[in-house]
C-alpha positions in Angstrom: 108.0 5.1 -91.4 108.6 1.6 -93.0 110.1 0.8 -96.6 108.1 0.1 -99.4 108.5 -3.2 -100.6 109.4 -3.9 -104.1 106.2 -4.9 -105.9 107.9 -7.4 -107.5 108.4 -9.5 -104.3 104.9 -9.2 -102.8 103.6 -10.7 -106.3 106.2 -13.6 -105.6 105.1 -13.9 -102.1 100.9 -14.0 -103.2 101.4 -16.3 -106.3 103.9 -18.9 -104.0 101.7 -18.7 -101.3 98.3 -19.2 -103.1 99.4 -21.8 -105.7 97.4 -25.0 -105.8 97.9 -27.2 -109.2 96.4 -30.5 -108.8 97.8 -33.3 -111.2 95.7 -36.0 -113.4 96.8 -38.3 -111.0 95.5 -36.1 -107.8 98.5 -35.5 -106.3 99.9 -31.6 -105.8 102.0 -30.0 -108.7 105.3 -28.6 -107.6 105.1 -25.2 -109.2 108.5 -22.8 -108.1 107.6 -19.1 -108.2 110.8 -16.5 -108.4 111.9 -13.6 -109.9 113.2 -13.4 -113.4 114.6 -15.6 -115.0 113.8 -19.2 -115.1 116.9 -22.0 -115.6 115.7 -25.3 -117.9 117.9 -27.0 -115.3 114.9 -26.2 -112.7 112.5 -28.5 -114.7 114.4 -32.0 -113.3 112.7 -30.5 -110.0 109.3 -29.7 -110.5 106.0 -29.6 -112.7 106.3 -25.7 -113.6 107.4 -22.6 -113.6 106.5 -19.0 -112.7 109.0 -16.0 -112.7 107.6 -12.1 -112.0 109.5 -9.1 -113.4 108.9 -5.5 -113.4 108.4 -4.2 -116.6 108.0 -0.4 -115.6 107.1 1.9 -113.0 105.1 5.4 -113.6 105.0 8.0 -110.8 102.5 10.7 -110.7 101.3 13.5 -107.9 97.8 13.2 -106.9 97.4 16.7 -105.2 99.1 20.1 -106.6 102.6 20.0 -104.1 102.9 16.6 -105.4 103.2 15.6 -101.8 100.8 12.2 -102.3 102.0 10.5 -105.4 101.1 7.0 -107.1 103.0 4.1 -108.2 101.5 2.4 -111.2 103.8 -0.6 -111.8 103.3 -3.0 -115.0 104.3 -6.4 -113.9 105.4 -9.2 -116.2 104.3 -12.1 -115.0 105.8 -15.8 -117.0 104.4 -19.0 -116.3 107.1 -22.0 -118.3 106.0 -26.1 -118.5 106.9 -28.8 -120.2 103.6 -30.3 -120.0 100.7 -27.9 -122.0 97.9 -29.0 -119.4 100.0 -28.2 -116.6 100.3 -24.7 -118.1 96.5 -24.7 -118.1 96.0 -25.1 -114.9 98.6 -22.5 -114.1 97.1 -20.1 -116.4 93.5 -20.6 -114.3 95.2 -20.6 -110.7 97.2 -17.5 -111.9 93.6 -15.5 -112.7 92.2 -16.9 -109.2 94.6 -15.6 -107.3 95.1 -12.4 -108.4 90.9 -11.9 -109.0 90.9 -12.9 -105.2 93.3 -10.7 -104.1 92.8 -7.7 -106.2 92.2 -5.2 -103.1 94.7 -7.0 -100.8 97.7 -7.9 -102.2 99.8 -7.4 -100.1 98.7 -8.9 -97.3 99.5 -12.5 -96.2 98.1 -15.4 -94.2 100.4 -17.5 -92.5 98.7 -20.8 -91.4 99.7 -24.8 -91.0 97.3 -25.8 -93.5 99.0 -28.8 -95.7 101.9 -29.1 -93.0 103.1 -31.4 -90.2 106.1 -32.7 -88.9 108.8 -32.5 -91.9 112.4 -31.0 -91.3 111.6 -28.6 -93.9 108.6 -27.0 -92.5 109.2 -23.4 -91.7 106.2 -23.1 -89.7 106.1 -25.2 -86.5 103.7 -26.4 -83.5 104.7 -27.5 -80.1 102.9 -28.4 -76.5 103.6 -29.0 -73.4 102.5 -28.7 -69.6 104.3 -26.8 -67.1 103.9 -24.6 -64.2 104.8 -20.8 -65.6 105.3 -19.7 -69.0 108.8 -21.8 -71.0 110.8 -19.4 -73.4 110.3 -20.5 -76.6 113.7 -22.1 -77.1 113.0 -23.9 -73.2 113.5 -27.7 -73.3 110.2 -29.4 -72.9 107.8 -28.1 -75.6 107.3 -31.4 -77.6 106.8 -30.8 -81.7 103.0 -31.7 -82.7 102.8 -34.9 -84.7 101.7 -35.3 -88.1 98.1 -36.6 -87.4 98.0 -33.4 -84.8 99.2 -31.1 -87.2 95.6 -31.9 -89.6 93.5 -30.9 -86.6 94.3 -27.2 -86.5 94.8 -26.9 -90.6 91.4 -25.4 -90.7 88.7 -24.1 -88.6 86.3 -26.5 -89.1 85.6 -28.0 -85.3 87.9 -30.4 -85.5 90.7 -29.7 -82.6 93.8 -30.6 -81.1 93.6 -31.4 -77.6 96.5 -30.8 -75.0 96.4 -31.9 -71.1 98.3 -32.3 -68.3 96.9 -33.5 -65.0 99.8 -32.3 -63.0 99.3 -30.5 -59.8 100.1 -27.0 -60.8 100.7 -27.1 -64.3 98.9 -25.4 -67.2 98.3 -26.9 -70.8 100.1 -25.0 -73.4 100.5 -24.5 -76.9 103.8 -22.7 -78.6 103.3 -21.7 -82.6 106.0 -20.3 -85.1 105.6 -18.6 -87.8 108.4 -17.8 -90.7 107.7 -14.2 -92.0 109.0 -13.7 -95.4 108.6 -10.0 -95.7 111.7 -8.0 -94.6 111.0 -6.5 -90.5 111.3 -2.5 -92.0 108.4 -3.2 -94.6 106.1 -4.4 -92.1 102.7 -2.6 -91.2 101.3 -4.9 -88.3 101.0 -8.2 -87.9 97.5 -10.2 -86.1 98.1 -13.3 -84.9 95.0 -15.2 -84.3 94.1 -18.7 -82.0 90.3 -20.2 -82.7 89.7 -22.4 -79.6 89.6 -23.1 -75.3 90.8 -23.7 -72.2 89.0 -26.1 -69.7 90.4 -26.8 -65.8 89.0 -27.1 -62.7 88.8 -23.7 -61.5 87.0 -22.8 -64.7 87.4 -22.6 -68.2 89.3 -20.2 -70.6 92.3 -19.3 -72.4 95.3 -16.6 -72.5 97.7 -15.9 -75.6 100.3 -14.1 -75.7 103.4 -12.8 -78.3 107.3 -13.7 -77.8 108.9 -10.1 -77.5 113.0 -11.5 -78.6 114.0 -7.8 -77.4 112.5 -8.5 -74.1 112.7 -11.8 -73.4 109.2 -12.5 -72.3 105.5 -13.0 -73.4 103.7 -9.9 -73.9 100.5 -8.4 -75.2 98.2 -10.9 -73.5 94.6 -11.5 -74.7 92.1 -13.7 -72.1 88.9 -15.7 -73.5 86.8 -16.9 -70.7 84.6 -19.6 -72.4 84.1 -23.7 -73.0 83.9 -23.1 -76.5 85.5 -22.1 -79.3 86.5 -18.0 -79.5 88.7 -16.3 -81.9 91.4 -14.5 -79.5 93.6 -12.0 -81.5 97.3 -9.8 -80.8 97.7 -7.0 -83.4 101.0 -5.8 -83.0 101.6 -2.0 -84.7 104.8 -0.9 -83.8 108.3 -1.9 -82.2 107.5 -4.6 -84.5 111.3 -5.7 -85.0 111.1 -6.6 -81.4 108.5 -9.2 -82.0 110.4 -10.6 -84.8 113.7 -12.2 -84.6 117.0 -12.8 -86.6 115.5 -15.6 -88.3 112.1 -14.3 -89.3 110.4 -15.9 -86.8 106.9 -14.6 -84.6 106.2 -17.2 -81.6 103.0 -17.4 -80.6 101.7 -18.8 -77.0 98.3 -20.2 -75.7 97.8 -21.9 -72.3 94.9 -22.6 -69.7 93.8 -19.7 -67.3 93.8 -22.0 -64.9 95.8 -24.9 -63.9 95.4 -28.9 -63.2 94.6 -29.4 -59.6 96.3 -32.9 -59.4 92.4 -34.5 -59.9 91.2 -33.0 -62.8 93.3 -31.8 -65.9 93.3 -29.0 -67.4 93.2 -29.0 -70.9 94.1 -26.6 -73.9 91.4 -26.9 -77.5 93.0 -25.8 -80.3 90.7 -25.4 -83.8 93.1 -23.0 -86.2 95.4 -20.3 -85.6 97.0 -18.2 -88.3 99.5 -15.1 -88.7 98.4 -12.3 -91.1 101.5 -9.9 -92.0 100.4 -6.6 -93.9 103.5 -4.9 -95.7 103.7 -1.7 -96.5 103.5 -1.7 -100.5 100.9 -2.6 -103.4 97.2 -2.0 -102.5 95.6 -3.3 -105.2 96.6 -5.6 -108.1 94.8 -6.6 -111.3 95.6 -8.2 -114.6 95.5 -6.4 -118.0 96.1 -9.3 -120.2 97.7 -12.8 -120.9 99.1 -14.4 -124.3 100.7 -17.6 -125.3 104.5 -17.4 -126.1 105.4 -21.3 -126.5 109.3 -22.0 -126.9 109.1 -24.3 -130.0 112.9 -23.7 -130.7 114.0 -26.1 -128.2 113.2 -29.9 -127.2 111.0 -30.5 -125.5 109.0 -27.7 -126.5 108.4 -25.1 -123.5 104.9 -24.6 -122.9 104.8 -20.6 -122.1 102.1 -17.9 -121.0 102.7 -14.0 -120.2 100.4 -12.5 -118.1 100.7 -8.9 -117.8 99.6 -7.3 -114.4 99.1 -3.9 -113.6 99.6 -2.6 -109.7 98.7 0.7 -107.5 100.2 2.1 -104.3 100.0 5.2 -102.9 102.3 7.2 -100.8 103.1 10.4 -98.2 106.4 11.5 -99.4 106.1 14.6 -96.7 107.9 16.8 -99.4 109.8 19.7 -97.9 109.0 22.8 -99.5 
């Protein structure tokens, strides 16, 4: 059975991953999102603030043995700016995400939307053509570049195209994804590709999952059409195998079917994504938000406390 993970981090993990500030002057707000406490120093670094505490935990049995219980956690949650419409917009972003999420926090979608090509970039996209199947850490697999990166940020038609004309070799794809939940907490994991395969011998794709444990690609899933279809690996258990030291799941897509030397064969990618589900909060709300502006210092601290309210239920399996 996996650990429950602290509710505190999985409202961390749903307000950093969902954040979206826009600035007056259009460009993206860097908002940091942490636990308790926040440091003044962090200000010289970005727009705003938000920290997430717990403020208490009740437990309760559901059914007479007390064997199903549930966790009602109170959740302080403290968003700090030195600019008041900043704050605003935090405040509004804060609501959206949890009214969003209310029934599924604690589940997370992993995707390359915003990203391509920086060093810091924790998820990554690579292609290549070859005759079998390269290892993710194989030499050969060339990073996507920036402009490539846009084309699979959303599914919305627009695709990156990879092709090799090589006698033998397939057109492949190689994703990573940087999973921020500890391995023990994880439920199952889906990872998804939205596209095609197109060669000679006929059309269609094949993904597959990196098992580290192994050493090979596993769990393969085929789509057999010249247009775009949503191919998915839901992996359930052994899920630390599929996982490795780093954090890291690796995706793979390539052609059914190879080049012939003539023709090429070529892999159409649209969107692909990772959704994680951890095992912890099930449902997340928000009781109520005040003002609690730092006046005492300059320049003033613009200050809001939300206060959120969360559910989970668990089989403790009590022994009588």
């Amino acid at each position: 059975m996996s650990e429950i993970e602290n509710p505190v981090d999985t409202v961390v993990r749903l307000l950093s991953k969902n954040m979206h500030v826009v600035m007056e002057d259009g460009g993206s707000a860097n908002i940091q999102v942490s636990r308790e406490w926040v440091d003044r120093e962090l200000f010289k670094n970005c727009d705003g603030y938000i920290t997430v505490g717990l403020a208490e935990t009740l437990d309760a049995k559901i059914e007479m043995s007390g064997r199903i219980r549930q966790h009602i956690a109170t959740l302080r949650v403290s968003i700090w700016s030195q600019d008041p419409l900043t704050r605003q917009k935090m405040v509004q972003e804060v609501n959206r995400i949890v009214h969003q999420n209310r029934t599924r926090p604690n589940i997370t979608e992993y995707n390359f939307v915003g990203l391509g090509w920086l060093e810091g970039d924790q998820h990554k996209a690579f292609q290549t053509g070859a005759t079998n199947e390269p290892a993710p850490n194989a030499a050969g697999w060339t990073e996507l570049t920036a402009e490539e990166y846009s084309k699979i940020w959303y599914s919305d038609d627009t695709r990156h195209s990879k092709s090799t004309s090589v006698n033998g070799e397939y057109a492949l794809m190689l994703f990573r994804f940087k999973i921020e939940s500890r391995k023990n907490t994880i439920n199952n994991v889906v990872l998804r590709f939205e596209g095609y395969g197109m060669a000679p011998s006929g059309n269609g794709v094949t993904i597959k999952v990196w098992n580290n444990a192994a050493q090979e690609w596993q769990n393969a899933q085929n789509g057999t059409g010249g247009v775009d279809e949503m191919l998915a690996v839901t992996l359930a258990s052994d899920l630390a195998d599929y996982i490795d030291d780093y954090g890291y799941a690796w995706l793979l897509a390539r052609t059914i079917h190879p080049s012939d030397g003539a023709s090429p064969a070529t892999l159409h990618c649209d969107y692909v994504s990772c959704t994680v589900t951890v095992n912890g909060i099930t449902y997340l709300d928000i009781v109520s938000f005040r003002d609690s502006d730092r006046v005492d210092v300059k320049p003033f601290i613009y200050r809001t406390e939300f206060t959120l309210k969360s559910r989970f239920f668990e089989d403790t399996r009590s022994i009588s």
